[in-house]
N, C-alpha and C positions, 0 to 999 in steps of 0.2 A: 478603707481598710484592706487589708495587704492580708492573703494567706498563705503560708507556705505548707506545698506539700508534695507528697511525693508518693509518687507514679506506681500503680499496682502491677507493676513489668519485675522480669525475673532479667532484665539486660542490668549487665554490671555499670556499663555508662549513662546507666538512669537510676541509677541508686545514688542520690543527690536530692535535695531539696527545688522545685520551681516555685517559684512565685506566681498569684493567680489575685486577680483583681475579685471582692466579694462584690457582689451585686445588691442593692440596697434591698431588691426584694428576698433575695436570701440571707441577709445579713442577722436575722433573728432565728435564723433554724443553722448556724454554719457557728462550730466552737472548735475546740485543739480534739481531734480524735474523731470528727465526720468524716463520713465518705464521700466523695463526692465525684461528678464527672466533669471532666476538664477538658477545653480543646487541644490540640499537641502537636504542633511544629503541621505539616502537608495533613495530615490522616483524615479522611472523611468522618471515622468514626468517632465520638468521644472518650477520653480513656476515664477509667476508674483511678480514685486516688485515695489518699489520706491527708488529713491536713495536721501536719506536726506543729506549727507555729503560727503565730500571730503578729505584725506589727505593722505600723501605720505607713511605711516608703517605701518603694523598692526603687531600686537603682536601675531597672530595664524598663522596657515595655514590655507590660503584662498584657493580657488576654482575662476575659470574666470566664469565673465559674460556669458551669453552664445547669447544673442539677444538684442537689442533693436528695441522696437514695431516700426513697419515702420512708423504709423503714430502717431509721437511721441510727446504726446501733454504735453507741458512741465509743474509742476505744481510749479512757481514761489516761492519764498524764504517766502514770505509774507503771501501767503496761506498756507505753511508749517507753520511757525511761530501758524497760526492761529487754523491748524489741531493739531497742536501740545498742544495747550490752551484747546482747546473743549475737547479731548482727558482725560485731568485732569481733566475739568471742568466735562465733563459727564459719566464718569469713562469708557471711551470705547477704543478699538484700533484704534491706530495713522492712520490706512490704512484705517479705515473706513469711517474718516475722510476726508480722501484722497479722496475716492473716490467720495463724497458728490459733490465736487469740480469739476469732469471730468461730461463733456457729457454724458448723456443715451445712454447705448448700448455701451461704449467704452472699456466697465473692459472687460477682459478675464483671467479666471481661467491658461489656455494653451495653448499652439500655436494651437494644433489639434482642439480646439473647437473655434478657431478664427473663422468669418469669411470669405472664402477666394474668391479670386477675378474671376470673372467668365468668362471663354475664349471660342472661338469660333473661328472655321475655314471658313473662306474668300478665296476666289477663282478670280481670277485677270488674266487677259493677259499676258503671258511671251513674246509674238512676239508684235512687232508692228501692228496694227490695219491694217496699207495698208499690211503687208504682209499676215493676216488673211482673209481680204476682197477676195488678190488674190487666197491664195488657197482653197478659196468659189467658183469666178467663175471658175477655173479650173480643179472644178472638186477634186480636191487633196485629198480634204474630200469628203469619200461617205457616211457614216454611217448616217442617217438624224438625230439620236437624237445628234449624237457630233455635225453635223450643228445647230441643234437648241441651244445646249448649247453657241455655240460661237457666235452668231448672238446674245443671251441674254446679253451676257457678252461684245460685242460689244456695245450694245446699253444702257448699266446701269453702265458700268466701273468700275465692279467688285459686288463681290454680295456675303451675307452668303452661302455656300454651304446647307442649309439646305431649303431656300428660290432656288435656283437654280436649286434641285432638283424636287423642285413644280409646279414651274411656268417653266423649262423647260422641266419637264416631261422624266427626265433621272436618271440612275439608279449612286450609286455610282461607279461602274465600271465602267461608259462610260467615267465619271470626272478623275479616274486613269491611263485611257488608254490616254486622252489627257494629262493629266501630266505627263506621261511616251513619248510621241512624241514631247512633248517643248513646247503644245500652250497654257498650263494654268500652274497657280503656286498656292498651297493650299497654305495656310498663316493662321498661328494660332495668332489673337490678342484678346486683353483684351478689353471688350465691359466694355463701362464706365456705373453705374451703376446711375441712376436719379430717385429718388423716387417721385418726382412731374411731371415725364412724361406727364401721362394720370389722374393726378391729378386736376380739373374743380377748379379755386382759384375765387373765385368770389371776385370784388370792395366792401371795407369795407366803410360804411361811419359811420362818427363824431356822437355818443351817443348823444341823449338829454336828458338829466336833469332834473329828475322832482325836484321842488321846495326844498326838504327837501334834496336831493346832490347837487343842486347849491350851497346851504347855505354853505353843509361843506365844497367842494371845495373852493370859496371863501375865508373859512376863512382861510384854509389851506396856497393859493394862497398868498394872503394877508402878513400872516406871512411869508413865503419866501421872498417877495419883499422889506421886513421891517428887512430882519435879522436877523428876530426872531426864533432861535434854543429852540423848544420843542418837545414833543409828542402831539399828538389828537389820543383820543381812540373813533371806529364809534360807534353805536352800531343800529344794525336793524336786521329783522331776517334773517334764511336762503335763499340764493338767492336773496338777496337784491342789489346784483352790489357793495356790501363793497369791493372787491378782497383782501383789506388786512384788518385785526381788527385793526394793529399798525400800523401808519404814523408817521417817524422820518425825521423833518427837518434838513439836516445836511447839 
């Protein structure tokens, strides 16, 4: 299968469609509106694309796909349709378009300047708890920082190695040397990334209206409940709580 698509470049002589051979292993993750990265004439690097079409020939020699973005946010047939209008209508590239349409912060030029996901090593009990308890009281463990580590890790059920080193006041070799004797396992995962963590969102309440946006609300209001399909243009100055000049009942 045969994709066509076209080049996340702001050059006017790559505002064209390529063709790009699907790879069987991505042949179930790749539909009309994935991005993907493609090889491209000398460039070392991979370029970013879109794929507008689909069909089973192409008349050249193609080159394979080479990725689809892991988080691959599809850009439907309709919004094509409509990149594609704007495109003519504002004499610019189809991808430009395109990308009007994706979330902020979602384009990438190259893999290397993706993103990438940020890991972290975790430190966890390889024995059972009762059998670490026992060889506390017997003594088994002498070293007192490896007791404090597993008394930490006992009591928290696992812990970033870099937090374990703090609050249990041990070096990275004391954590190696237990992981070399069976009673700890380092664990490298992917810490999930929340941008509104330690973000304070305060309760929004309901705008009041001075006199002169009642009125246009209203009339606005009004004509939606009536059917009524037109334009209202606001007009007030800057900062006025207009948010848009044009209002289209539709």
């Amino acid at each position: 299968m045969i994709a066509e698509v076209i080049l996340a470049s702001n050059a006017k002589q790559l505002n064209r469609v390529f063709d790009y051979q699907i790879p069987e292993n991505l042949a179930s993750q790749i539909a009309i509106g994935s991005r993907v990265f493609v090889p491209f004439g000398n460039r070392k690097k991979p370029e970013e694309g879109f794929v507008v079409g689909m069909k089973e020939h192409s008349a050249y020699q193609v080159k394979e796909i080479i990725e689809v973005q892991k988080e691959n946010l599809l850009v439907d047939e309709e919004k094509l349709k409509l990149a594609q209008w704007m495109a003519r209508r504002y004499f610019c590239n189809v991808s430009d378009c395109i990308k009007l349409m994706l979330p902020p912060g979602t384009t990438a030029k190259v893999i290397e300047k993706r993103i990438k996901e940020k890991n972290a090593n975790f430190v966890y009990l390889k024995k059972e708890a009762e059998e670490i308890e026992e060889a506390l009281e017997t003594k088994e463990i002498k070293s007192e920082k490896q007791l404090r580590a597993l008394k930490f890790l006992l009591e928290n059920e696992g812990a970033l190695i870099s937090d374990l080193e703090i609050f249990a006041d041990v070096s990275r070799a004391v954590l190696k040397t237990l992981e070399k004797n069976g009673y700890i396992e380092i664990v490298e995962k992917q810490i999930e990334r929340n941008p509104f963590l330690h973000k304070l969102v305060e309760k929004s309440h309901d705008l009041i209206l001075n006199d002169e946006q009642q009125q246009a609300f209203d009339t606005i209001k009004d004509a939606m409940d009536d059917g009524f399909y037109s334009e209202f243009l606001l007009f007030g100055v800057t900062g006025s709580r207009k948010n848009r000049n044009l209002f289209t009942i539709n």
